[in-house]
C-alpha positions as CSV (number, residue, x, y, z in Angstrom):
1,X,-37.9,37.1,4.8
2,X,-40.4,38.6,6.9
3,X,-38.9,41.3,9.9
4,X,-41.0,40.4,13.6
5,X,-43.3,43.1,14.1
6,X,-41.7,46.0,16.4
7,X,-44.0,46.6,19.7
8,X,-43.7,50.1,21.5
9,X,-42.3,50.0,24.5
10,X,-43.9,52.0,27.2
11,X,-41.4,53.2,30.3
12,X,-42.6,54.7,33.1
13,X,-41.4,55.5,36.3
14,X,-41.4,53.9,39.3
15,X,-44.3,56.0,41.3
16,X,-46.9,55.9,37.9
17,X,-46.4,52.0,38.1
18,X,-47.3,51.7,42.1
19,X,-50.0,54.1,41.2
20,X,-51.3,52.1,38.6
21,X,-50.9,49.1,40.2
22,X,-52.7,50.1,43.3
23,X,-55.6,52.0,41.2
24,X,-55.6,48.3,39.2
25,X,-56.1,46.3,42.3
26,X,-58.6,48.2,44.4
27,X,-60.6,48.4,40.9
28,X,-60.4,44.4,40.9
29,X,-61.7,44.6,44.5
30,X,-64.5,46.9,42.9
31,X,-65.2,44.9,40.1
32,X,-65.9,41.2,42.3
33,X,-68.6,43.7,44.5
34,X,-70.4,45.2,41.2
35,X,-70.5,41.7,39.3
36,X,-71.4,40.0,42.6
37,X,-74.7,42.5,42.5
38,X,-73.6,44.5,45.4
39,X,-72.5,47.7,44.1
40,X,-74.6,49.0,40.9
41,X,-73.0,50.4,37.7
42,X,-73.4,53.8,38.8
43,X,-72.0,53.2,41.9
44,X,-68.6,51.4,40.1
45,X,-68.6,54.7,37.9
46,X,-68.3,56.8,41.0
47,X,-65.9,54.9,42.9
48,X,-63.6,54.3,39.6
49,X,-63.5,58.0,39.4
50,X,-62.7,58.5,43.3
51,X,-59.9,56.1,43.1
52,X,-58.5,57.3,39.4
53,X,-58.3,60.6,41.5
54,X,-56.9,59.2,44.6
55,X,-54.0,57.7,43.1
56,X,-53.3,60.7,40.4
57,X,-54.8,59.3,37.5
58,X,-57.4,61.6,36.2
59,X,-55.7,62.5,33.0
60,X,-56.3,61.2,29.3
61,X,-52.9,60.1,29.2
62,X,-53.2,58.5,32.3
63,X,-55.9,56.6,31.1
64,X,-55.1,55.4,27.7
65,X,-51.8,54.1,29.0
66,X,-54.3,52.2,32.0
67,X,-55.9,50.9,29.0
68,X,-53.1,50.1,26.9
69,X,-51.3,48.0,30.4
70,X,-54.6,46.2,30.6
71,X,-54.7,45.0,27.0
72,X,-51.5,43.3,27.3
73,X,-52.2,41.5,29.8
């Protein structure tokens, strides 16, 4: 019999999700303007930075578990 694979479970508290959740949703807002031509790709790099900044996220940990939220969903 084969076990269910075992999926890390990430916690976090509650002020790293509302930051992420905000830095998430104002990158969505960012991501409509760049793919609807009217921001270019340098100009998403700068502003991703700005807001990763903004909301405290400017660490590699920070951004891996960004990542790792975003593939799951």
């Amino acid at each position: 019999m084969q076990m269910p694979e075992e999926k890390a479970e990430i916690k976090m508290d509650n002020a790293l999700f509302r930051r992420l959740l905000l830095y998430r949703t104002t990158m969505a807002a960012v991501k409509i303007m760049l793919d609807s031509g009217l921001i270019s790709d340098e100009e998403y790099a700068v502003t991703d930075t700005i807001i990763a900044e903004k909301y405290g996220l400017n660490g590699p940990a920070d951004k891996i578990l960004d990542r790792e939220l975003s593939d799951q969903s």
